[in-house]
C-alpha positions as CSV (number, residue, x, y, z in Angstrom):
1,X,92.6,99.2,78.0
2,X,90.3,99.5,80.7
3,X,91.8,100.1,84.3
4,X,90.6,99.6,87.5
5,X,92.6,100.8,90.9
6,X,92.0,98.4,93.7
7,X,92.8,100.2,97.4
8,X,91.8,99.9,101.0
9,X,93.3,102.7,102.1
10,X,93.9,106.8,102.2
11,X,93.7,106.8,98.3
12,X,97.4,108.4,97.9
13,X,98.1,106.2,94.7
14,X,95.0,106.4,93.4
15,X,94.7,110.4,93.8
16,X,98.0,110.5,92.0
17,X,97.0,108.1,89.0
18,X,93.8,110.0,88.5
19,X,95.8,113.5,89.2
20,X,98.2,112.6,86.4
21,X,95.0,112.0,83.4
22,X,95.2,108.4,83.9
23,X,91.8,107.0,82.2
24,X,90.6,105.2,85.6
25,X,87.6,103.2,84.9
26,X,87.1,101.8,87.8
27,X,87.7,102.0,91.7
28,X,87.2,99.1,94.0
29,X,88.0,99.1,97.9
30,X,87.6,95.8,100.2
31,X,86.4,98.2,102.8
32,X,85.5,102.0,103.5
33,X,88.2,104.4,103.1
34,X,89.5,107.6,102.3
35,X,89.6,106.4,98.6
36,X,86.5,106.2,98.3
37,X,86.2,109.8,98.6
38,X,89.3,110.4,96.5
39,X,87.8,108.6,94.2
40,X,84.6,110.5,94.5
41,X,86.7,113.5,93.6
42,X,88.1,112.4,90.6
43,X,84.7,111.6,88.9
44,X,85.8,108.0,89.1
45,X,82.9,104.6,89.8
46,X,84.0,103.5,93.0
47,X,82.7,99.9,94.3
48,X,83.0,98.5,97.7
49,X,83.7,94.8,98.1
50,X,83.4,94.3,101.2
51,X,85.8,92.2,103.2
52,X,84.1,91.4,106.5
53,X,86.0,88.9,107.8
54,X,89.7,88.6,109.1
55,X,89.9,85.2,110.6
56,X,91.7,82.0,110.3
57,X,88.5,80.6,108.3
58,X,88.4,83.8,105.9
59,X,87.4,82.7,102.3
60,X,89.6,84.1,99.9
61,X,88.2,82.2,97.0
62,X,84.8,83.5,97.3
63,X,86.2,87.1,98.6
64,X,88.1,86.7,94.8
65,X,85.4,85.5,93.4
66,X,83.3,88.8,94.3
67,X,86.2,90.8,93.1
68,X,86.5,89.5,89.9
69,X,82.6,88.9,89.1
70,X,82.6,93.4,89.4
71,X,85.9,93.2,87.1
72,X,83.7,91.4,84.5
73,X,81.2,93.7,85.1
74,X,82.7,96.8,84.2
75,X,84.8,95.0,81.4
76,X,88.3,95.8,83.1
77,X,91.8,95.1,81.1
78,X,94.2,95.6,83.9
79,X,94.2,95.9,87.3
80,X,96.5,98.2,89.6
81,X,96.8,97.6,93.2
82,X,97.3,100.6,94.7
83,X,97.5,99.8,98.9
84,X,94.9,97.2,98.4
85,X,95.0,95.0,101.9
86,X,93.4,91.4,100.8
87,X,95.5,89.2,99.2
88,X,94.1,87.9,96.2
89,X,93.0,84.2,95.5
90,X,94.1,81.9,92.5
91,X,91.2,82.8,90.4
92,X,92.1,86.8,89.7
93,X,95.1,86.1,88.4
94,X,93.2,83.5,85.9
95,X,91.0,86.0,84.8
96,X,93.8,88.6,84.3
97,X,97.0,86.4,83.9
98,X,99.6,89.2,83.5
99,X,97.4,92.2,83.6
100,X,97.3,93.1,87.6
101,X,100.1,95.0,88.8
102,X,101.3,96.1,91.9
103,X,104.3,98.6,93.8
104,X,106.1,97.4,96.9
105,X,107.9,99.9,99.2
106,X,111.4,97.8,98.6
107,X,114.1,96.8,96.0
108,X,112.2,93.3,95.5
109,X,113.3,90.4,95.8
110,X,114.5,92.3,98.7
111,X,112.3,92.6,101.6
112,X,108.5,91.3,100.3
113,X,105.5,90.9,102.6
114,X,103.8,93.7,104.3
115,X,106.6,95.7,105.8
116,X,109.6,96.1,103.3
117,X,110.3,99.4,105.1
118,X,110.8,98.2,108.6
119,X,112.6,95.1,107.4
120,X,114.6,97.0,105.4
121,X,115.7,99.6,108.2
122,X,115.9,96.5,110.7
123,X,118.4,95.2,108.0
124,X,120.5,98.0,108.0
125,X,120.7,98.6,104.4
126,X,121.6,102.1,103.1
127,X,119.6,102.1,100.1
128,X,116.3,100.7,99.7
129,X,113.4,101.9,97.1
130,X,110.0,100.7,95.1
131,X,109.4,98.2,92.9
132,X,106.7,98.2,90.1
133,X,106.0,94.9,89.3
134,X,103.5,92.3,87.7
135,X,101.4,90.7,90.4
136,X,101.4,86.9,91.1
137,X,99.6,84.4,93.3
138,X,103.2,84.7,95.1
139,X,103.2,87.4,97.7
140,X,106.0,90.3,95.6
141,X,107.2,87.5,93.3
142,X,106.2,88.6,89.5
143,X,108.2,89.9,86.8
144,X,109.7,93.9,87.7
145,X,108.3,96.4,85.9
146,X,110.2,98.9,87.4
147,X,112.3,100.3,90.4
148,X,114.0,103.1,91.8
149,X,116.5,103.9,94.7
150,X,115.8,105.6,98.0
151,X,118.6,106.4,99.6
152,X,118.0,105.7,103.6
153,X,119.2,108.2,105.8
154,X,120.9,108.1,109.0
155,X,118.1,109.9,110.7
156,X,115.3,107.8,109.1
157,X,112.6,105.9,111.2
158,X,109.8,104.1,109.5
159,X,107.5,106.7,108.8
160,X,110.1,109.4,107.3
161,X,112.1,106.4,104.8
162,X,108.5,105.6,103.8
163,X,106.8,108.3,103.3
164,X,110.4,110.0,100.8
165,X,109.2,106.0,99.4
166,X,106.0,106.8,98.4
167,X,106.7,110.0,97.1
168,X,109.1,108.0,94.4
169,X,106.6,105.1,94.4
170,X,103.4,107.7,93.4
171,X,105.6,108.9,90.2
172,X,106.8,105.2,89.4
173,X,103.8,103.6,89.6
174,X,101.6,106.3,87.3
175,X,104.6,106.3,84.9
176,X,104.6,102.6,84.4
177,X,100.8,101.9,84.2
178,X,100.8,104.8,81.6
179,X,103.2,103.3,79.9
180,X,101.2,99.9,79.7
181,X,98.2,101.7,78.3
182,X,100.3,103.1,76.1
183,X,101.5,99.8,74.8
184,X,98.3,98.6,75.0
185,X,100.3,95.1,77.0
186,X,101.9,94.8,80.0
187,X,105.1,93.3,79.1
């Protein structure tokens, strides 16, 4: 399986993926980014699809459409999101139906959406984690892959819950996507 890491930020995920041997064919950022670099390190294609726009009248069909047309291109398998900011359209998950993943920094179904780690903390739970799960036009909604507990401290803030998060979520997500190559399926 060929596998392409989607991310629009630092590059932690991918830097771990392609740290642990994982056979990365492919990384694509919607804008410039540390990853880029991280991925220049690693020996690893890099392509930049732009996302230039961030306004009510945004069009994430064409946006998806560019993403996909340079998944085709490079004959991509499966797709890990790894930070990736733009929520894709209907037509990526056509053109890999079961084969993109993603991790969330929360037990899903608890806490989806962009900040599982404040609205966990806001919440007041004691235990929180990271999900591994199969990506869906539905925001955090697919089938779990995997998960583990974070235990939330009574120190914690935001940045210290998250960042003992993605330390967890770094060695979850490359354990699981090497297990899908593995398997050759994601499921």
């Amino acid at each position: 399986m060929r596998l392409a890491v989607l991310a629009s930020g630092s590059g932690t995920l991918l830097d771990a993926m392609a740290g642990a041997g994982l056979p990365i064919s492919l990384a694509m950022v919607d804008r410039h980014c540390g990853a880029e670099d991280v991925a220049t390190r690693h020996g690893i294609p890099c392509e930049v699809v732009e996302r230039t726009d961030f306004s009510s009248t945004f069009d994430r069909d064409a946006f998806t459409g560019r993403v996909v047309d340079v998944l085709a291109v490079h004959r991509i398998d499966l797709v890990a999101m790894a930070g990736w900011g733009t929520i894709l359209g209907p037509a990526a998950f056509r053109a890999f139906p079961g084969r993109i993943v993603n991790t969330h920094p929360a037990l899903l179904p608890s806490f989806p959406g962009w900040h599982g780690v404040r609205d966990a903390l806001a919440y007041g739970v004691k235990v929180t984690g990271c999900t591994v799960h199969v990506a869906t036009e539905e925001v955090d909604d697919g089938p779990i892959l995997a998960q583990e507990a974070v235990p939330v401290l009574p120190d914690d803030d935001e940045a210290t819950l998250h960042e003992r998060i993605k330390a967890v979520e770094r060695r979850l997500y490359t354990e699981t996507i090497r297990r899908i190559l593995e398997r050759g399926e994601v499921a």
